[in-house]
C-alpha positions as CSV (number, residue, x, y, z in Angstrom):
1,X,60.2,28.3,148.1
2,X,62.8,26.6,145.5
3,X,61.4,27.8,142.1
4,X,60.2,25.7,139.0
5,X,62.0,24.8,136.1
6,X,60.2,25.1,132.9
7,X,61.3,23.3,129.6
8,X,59.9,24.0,126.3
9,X,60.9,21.2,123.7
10,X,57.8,21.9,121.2
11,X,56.3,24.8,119.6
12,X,54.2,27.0,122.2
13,X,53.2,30.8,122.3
14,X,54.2,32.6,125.6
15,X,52.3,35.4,127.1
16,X,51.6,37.4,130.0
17,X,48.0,38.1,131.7
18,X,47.6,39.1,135.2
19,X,51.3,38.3,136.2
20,X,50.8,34.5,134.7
21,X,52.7,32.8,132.5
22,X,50.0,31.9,130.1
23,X,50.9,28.7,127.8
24,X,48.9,28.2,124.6
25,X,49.6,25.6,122.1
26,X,49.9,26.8,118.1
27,X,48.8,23.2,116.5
28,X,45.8,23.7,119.0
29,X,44.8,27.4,118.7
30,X,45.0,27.4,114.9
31,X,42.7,24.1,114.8
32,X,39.6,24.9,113.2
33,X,38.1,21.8,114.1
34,X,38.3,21.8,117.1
35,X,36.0,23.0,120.0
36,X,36.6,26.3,122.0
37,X,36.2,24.5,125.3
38,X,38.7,21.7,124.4
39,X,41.5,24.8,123.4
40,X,40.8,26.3,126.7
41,X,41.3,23.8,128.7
42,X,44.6,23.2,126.6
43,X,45.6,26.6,128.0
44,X,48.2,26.1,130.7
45,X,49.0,29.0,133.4
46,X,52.0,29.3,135.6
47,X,52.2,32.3,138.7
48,X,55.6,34.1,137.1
49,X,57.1,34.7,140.6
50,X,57.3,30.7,141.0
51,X,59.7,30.3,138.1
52,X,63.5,30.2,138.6
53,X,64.3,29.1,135.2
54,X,62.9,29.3,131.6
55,X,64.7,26.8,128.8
56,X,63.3,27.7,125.4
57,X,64.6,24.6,123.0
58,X,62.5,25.3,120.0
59,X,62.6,27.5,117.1
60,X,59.0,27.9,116.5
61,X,58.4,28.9,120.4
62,X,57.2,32.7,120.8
63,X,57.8,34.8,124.1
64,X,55.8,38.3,124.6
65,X,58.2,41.1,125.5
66,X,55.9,41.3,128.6
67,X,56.7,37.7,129.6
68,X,60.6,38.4,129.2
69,X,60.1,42.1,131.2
70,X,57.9,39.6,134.5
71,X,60.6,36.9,133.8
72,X,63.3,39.9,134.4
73,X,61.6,41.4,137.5
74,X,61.2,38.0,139.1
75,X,65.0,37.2,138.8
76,X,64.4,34.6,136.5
77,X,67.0,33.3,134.2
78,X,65.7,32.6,130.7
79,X,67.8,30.0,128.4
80,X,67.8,29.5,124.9
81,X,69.0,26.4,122.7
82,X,70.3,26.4,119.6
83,X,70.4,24.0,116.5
84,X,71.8,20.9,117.8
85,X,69.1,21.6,120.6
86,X,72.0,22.7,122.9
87,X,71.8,25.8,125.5
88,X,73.9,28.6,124.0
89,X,72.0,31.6,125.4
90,X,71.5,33.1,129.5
91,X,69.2,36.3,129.7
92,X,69.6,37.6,133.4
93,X,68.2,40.8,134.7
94,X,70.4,43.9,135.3
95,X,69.8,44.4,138.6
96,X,68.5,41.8,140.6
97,X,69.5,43.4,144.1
98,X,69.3,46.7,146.5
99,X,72.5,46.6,147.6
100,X,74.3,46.1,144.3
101,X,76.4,49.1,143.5
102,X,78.2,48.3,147.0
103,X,78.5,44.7,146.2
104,X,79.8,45.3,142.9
105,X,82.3,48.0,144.7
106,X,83.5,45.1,147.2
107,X,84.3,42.8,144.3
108,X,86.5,45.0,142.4
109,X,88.2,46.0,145.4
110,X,88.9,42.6,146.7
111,X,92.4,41.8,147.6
112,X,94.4,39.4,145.7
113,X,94.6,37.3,148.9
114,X,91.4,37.3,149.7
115,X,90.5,35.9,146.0
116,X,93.6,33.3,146.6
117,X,91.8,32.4,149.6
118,X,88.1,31.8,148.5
119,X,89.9,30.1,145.5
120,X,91.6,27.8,148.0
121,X,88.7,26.7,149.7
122,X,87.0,26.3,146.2
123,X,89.3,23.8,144.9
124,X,89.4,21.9,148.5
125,X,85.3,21.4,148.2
126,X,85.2,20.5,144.5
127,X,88.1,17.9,145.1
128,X,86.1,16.5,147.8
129,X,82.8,16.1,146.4
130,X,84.6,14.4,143.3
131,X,86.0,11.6,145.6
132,X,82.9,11.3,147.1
133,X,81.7,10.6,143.5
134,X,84.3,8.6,142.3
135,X,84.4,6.1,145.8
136,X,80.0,5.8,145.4
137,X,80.5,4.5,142.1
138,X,83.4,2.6,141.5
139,X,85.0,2.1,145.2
140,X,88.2,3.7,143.2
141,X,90.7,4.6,145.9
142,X,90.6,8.4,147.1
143,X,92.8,8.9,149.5
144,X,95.2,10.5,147.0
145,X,92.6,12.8,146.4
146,X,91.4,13.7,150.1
147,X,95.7,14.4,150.9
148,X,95.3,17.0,147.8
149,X,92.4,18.5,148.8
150,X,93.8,19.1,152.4
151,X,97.0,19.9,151.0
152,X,96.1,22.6,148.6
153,X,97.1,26.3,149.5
154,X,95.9,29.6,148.8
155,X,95.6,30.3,145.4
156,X,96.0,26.5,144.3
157,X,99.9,27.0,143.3
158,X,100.8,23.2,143.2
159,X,97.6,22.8,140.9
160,X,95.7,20.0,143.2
161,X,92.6,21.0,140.9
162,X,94.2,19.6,137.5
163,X,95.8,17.1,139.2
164,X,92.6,15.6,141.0
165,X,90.5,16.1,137.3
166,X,92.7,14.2,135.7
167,X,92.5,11.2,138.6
168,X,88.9,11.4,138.5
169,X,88.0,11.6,134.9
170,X,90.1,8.4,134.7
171,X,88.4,6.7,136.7
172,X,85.0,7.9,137.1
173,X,84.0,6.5,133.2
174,X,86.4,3.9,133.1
175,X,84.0,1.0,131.8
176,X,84.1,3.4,128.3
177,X,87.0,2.6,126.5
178,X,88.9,5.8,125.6
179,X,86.6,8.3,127.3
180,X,88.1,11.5,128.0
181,X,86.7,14.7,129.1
182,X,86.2,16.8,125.9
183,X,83.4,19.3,125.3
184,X,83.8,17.3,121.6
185,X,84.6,13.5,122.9
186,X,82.2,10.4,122.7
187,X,79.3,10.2,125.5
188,X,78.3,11.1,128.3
189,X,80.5,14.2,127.6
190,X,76.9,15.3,125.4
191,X,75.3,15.3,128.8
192,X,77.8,16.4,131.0
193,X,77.6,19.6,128.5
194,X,73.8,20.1,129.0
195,X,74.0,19.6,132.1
196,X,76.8,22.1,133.6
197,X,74.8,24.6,131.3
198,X,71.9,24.2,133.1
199,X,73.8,24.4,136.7
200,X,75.9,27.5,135.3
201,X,72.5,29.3,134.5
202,X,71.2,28.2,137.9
203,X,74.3,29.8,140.0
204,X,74.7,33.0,137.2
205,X,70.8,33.7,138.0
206,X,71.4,33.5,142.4
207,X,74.7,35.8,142.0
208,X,72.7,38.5,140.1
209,X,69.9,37.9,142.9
210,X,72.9,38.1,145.5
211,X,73.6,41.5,144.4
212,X,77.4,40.2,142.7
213,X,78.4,40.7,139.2
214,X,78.8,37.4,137.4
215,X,81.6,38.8,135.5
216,X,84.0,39.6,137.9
217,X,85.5,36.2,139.1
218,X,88.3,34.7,141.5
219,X,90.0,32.9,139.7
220,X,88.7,32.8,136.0
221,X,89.5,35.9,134.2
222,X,88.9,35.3,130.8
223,X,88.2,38.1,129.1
224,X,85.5,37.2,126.7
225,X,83.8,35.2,129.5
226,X,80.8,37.3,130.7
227,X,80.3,34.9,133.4
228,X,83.5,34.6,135.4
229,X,82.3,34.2,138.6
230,X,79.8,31.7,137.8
231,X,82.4,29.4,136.7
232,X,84.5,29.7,139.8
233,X,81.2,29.1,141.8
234,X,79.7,26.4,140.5
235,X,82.9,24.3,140.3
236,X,82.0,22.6,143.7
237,X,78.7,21.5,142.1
238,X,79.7,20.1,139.1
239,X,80.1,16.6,140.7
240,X,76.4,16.9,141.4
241,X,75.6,16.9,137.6
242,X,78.6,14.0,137.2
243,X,75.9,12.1,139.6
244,X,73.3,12.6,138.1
245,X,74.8,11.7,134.6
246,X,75.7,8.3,136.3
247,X,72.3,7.6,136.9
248,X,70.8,8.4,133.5
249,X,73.8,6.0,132.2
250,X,72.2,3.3,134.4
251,X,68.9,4.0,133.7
252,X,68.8,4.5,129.5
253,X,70.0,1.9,126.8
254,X,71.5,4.6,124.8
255,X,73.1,8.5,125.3
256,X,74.6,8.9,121.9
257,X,71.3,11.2,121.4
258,X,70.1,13.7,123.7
259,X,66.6,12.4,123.8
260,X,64.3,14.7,125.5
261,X,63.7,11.9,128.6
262,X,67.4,12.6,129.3
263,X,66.9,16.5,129.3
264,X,64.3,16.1,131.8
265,X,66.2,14.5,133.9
266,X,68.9,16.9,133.4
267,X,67.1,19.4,134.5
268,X,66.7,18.1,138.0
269,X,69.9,19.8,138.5
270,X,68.8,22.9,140.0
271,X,66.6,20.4,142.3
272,X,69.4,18.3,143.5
273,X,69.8,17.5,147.3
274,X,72.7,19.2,148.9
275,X,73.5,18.2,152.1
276,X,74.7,20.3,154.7
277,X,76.0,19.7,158.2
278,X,74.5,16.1,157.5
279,X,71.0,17.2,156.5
280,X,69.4,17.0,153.5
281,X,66.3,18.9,152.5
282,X,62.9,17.6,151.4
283,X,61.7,18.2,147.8
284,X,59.5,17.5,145.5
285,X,59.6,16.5,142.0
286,X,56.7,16.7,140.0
287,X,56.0,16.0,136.1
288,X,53.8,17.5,133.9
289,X,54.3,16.2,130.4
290,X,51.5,17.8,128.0
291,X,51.7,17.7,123.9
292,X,53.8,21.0,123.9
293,X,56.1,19.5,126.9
294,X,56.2,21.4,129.5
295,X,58.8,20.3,132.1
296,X,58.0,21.4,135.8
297,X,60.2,20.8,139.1
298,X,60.2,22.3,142.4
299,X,60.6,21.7,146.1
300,X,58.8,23.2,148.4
301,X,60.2,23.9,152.1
């Protein structure tokens, strides 16, 4: 079963009963005036081995250590937000697998080759789910871009990856005048941001349950990067958040803001249909949108 995504945007208390994520609502509970009955049934519960992902966006939201400690044992990846409402924080559990110690054991001991290899292949995906992007939206000529991908080696020495970003960011935005891609720069690059957060959370959380460490990487080996690997993995699937950015464009008047409509459909990212040998799985995608904003997707199989 594909877990939930839960989004807090408003104040809400967090606890734990009888392995539930129990929801309460401050404004409500601290009402005087208001009924017992009517602050029960504002009470919201949520089984804690359905959730994949928690995204805490609020200062005034409280968590229970036991929530965090079920959230931890579940392999759940809890994200916080900070003042500009951004994500800036990724609490993943420890050990999310048996087999870890000799997983962890294979990484370190994996040849420089082998990386080069896996790095290779990387690259030759990522290139070609950008072109697929790029031709769906603007019929921009890829060809260029399918010869790099096919051409690139082991280890990426002639840089195909750079060269191809620099292709399609110039083409993929090119009805904005100046747009470049910039963690800083004008929109969308706000929701670009938000969004690769969310998918970077998404593949951190399934290499802890996968037994890998998400520090040791491929090809990324920055130091002060705690999740290495996470970036070389998720490279492939950042043209499924460019997609999805594409549509919000086409859908809202304005992005200069991050309004919280465009979150939510941000976090369809974990969600997204990926289709493999031509197939593409069912899901669905349901909404629950209460006065503390509670944010729900899933898919079932």
């Amino acid at each position: 079963m594909i877990k939930k995504t839960l989004y807090f945007g408003n104040p809400a208390y967090l606890s734990l009963s009888n392995k539930q994520l129990v929801v309460k609502i401050p404004e409500v509970e601290n009402n005087k005036n208001l009924p017992d009955e009517f602050k029960k049934q504002s009470t919201r519960t949520i089984p804690i081995e359905d959730i994949g992902v928690i995204v805490l966006d609020n200062k005034r939201i409280t968590i229970t250590q036991g929530v965090i400690e079920a959230l931890l044992e579940n392999n759940s990846a809890l994200i916080t937000c900070d003042s500009s409402r951004m994500p800036t924080g990724l609490m993943l559990p420890l050990s999310g697998n048996k087999t870890q110690t000799e997983r962890y054991r294979d990484q370190i001991n994996a040849s420089i080759p082998l990386k080069k290899q896996l790095w290779q292949q990387t690259v030759q995906f990522k290139i070609r789910n950008q072109a697929y992007i790029l031709s769906n939206k603007n019929n921009t000529i890829v060809k260029n871009m399918l010869v790099w991908a096919s051409d690139t080696k082991s280890g990426d020495p002639d840089n195909y990856e750079a060269r191809s970003a620099v292709y399609y960011w110039a083409n993929l935005f090119n009805e904005i005048g100046g747009f470049t891609r910039h963690r800083e720069g004008i929109p969308p690059n706000n929701l670009l941001n938000y969004g690769y957060a969310i998918l970077r959370a998404v593949v951190a959380r399934s290499l802890v349950a996968s037994g890998l460490l998400p520090t040791l990487g491929i090809h990324h080996r920055n130091k002060y990067n705690a999740y290495c690997l996470a970036d070389d993995i998720m490279e492939p699937y950042r043209p499924f958040v460019d997609k999805l950015v594409c549509n919000i464009m086409n859908e809202e008047k304005s992005i200069e803001e991050l309004k919280q409509e465009i979150k939510f459909k941000l976090l369809n990212v974990p969600v997204l249909d990926v289709i493999i040998d031509g197939q593409k799985p069912p899901y669905d995608c349901r909404w629950s949108n209460n006065s503390f904003t509670l944010q729900m997707f899933f898919r079932r199989d």
